[in-house]
C-alpha positions as CSV (number, residue, x, y, z in Angstrom):
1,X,-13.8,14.9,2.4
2,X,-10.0,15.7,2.2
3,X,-7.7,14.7,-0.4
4,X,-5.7,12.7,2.4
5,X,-9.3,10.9,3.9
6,X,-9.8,10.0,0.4
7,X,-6.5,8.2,0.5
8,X,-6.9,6.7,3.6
9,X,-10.5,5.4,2.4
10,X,-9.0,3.6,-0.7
11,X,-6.2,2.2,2.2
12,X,-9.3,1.0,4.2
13,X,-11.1,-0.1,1.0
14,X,-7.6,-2.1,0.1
15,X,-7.5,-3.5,3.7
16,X,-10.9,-4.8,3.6
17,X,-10.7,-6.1,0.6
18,X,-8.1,-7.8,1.5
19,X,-9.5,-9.3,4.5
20,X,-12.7,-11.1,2.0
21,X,-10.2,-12.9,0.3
22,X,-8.1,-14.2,3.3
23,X,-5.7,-11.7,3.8
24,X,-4.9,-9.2,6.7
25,X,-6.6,-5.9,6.9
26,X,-3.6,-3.7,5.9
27,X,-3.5,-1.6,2.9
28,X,-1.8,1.2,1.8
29,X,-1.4,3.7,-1.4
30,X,1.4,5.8,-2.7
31,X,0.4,9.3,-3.6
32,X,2.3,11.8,-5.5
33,X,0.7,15.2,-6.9
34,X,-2.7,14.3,-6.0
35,X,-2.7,11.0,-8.0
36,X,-2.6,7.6,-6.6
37,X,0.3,5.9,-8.5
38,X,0.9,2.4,-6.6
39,X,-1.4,0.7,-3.9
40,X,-0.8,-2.7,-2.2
41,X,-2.3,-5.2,0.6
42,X,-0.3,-7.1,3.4
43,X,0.3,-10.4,0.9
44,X,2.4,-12.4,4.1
45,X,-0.4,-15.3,4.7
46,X,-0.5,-15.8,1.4
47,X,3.4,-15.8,0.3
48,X,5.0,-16.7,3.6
49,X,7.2,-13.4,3.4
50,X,7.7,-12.1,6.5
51,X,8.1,-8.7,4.9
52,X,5.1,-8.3,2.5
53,X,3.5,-5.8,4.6
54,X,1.3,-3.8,2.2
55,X,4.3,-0.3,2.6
56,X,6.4,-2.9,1.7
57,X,4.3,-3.9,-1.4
58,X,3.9,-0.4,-2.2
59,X,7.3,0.3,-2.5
60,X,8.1,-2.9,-4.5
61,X,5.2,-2.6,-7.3
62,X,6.6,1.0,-8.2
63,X,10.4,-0.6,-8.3
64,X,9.0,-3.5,-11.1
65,X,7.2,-0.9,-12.6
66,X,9.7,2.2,-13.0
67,X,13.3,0.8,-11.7
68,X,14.7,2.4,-9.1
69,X,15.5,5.7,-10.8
70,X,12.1,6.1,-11.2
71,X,10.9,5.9,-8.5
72,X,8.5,9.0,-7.1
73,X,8.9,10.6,-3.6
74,X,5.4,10.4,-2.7
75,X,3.1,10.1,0.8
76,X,2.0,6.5,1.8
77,X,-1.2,6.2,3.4
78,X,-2.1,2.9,5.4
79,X,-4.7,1.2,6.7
80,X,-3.3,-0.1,10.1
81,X,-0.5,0.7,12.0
82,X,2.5,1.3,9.6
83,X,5.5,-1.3,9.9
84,X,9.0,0.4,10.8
85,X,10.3,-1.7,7.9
């Protein structure tokens, strides 16, 4: 298996996952240099937020974690169609 399949397997994993506890099945993971370093589900039934898609999760647990100049380019891979957000 692929370094990418593996990513879209944990995406899949996340998504399914997600769907157990009453979620959507959406998840994604933010990959930079081989290494997973964020990972997020679609959270919107569950907060009411229109824009928790899991990218969108993604990209906001590596903002609370590093602040926005640390943020890492990286290469999301998602479980689902990705939102244009």
């Amino acid at each position: 298996m692929s370094a990418h399949d593996r990513y879209l397997q944990r995406a899949l994993t996340l998504a399914n996952h997600n769907i157990s506890h009453g979620g959507r099945p959406f998840g994604a993971v933010l990959v930079r240099h081989d290494e997973v370093v964020a990972a997020a589900v679609n959270t919107f039934p569950l907060s009411g937020d229109t824009t928790a898609h899991a990218e969108q999760n993604v990209v906001r647990d590596i903002a609370a974690r590093l602040g926005a100049e640390g943020q890492p380019e990286g290469v999301i891979s998602a479980r689902g169609q990705a939102c244009p957000m």
